[in-house]
C-alpha positions as CSV (number, residue, x, y, z in Angstrom):
1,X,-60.2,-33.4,-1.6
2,X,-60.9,-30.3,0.1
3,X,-63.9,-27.8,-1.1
4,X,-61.6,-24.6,-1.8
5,X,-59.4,-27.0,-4.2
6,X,-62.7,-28.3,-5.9
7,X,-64.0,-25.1,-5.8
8,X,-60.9,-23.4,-7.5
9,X,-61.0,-26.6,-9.8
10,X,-64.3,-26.1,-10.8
11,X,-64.2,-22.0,-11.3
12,X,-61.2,-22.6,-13.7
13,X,-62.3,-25.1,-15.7
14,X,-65.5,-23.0,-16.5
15,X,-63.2,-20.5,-17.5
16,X,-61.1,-22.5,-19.7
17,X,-63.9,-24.3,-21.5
18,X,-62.9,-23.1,-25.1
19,X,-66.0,-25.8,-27.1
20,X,-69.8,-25.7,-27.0
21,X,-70.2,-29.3,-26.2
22,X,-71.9,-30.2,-23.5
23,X,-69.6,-30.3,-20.2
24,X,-70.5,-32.1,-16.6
25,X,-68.3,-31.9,-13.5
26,X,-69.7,-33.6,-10.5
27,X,-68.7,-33.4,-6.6
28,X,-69.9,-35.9,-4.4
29,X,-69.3,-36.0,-0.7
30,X,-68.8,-37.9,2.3
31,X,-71.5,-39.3,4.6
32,X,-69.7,-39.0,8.5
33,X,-71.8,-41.7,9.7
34,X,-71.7,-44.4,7.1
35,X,-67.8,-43.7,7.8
36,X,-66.7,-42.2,4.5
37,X,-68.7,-43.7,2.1
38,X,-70.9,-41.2,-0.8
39,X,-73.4,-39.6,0.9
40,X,-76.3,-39.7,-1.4
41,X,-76.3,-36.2,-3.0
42,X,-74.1,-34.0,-5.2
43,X,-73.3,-30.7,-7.4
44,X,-73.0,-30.7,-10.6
45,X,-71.7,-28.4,-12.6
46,X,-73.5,-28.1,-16.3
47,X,-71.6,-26.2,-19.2
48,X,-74.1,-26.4,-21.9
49,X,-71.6,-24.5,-23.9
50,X,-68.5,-22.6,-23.2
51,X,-70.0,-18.9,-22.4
52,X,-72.5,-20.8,-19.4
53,X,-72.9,-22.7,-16.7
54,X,-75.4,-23.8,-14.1
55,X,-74.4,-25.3,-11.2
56,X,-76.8,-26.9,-8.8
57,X,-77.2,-29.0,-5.7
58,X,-79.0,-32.8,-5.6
59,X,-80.4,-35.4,-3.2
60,X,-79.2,-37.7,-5.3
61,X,-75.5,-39.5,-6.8
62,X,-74.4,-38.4,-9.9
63,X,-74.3,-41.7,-11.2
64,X,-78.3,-41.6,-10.3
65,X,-79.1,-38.4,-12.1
66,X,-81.0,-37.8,-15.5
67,X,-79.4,-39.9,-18.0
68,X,-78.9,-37.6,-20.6
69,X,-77.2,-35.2,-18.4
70,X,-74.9,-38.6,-17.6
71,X,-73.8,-39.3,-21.3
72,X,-72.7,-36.3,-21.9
73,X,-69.0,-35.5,-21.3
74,X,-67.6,-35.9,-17.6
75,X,-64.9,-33.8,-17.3
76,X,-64.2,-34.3,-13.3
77,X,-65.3,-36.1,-10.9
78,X,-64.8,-35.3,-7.0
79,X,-65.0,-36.6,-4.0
80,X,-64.8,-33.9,-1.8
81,X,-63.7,-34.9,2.1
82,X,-66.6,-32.6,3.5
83,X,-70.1,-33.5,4.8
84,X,-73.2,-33.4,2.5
85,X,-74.4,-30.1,4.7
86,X,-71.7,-28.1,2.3
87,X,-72.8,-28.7,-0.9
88,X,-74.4,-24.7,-0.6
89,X,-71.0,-23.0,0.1
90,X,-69.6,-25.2,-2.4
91,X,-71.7,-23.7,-4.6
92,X,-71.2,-19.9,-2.9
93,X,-67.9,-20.1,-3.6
94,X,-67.6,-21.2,-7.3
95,X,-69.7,-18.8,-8.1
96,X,-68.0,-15.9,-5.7
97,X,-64.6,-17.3,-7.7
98,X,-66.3,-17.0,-10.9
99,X,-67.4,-13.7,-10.5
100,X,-64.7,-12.1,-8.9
101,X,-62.5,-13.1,-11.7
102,X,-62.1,-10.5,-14.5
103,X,-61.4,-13.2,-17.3
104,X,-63.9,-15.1,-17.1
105,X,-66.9,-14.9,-19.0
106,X,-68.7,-17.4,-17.9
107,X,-72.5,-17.0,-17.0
108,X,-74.9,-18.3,-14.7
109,X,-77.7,-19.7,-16.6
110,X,-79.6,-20.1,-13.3
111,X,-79.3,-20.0,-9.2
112,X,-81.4,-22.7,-8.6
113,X,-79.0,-24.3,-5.9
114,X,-81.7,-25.9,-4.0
115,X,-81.8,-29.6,-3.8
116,X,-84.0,-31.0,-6.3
């Protein structure tokens, strides 16, 4: 999948979350020269309720990250078609998309998008 769809994806379902339970959506992307396979590293994108978000960038799988964060409800996973190098505008542009949109009301609990 392309990073503006998952990006888009991503923005909308942050403004659509309508329960406080915890919500995860997780990109993962392709490593060019294994030939396709994960790269190891993601985003995730944590709704610890419906009014925030974080939404932060890891050397790590998803599958691989803390978990608690793991059993709590997935509601996407992607695979986006993109090298790991764009996991930062992937971020930029979720939270551009959030921002410029008037309805949503979503907030950024943090903007630590550093790899961790």
């Amino acid at each position: 999948m392309k990073l503006e769809a998952i990006a888009g994806n991503i923005a909308h379902a942050i403004k659509d979350r309508s329960t406080d339970a915890p919500y995860n959506l997780s990109v993962e992307f392709t490593d060019k020269a294994t030939k396709g396979k994960s790269a190891t590293g993601c985003v995730i994108a944590h709704m610890p309720d419906h009014l925030h978000y974080t939404i932060n960038s890891y050397d790590y799988r998803y599958m691989d990250a803390d978990p608690q964060l793991v059993a709590e409800e997935l509601g996407a996973f992607f695979e986006c078609d993109d090298d790991l190098d764009q996991r930062q505008p992937l971020i930029d542009l979720v939270n551009q998309l959030i921002a410029d949109d008037p309805d949503n009301d979503a907030t950024l609990l943090n903007n630590d998008s550093t790899t961790e």
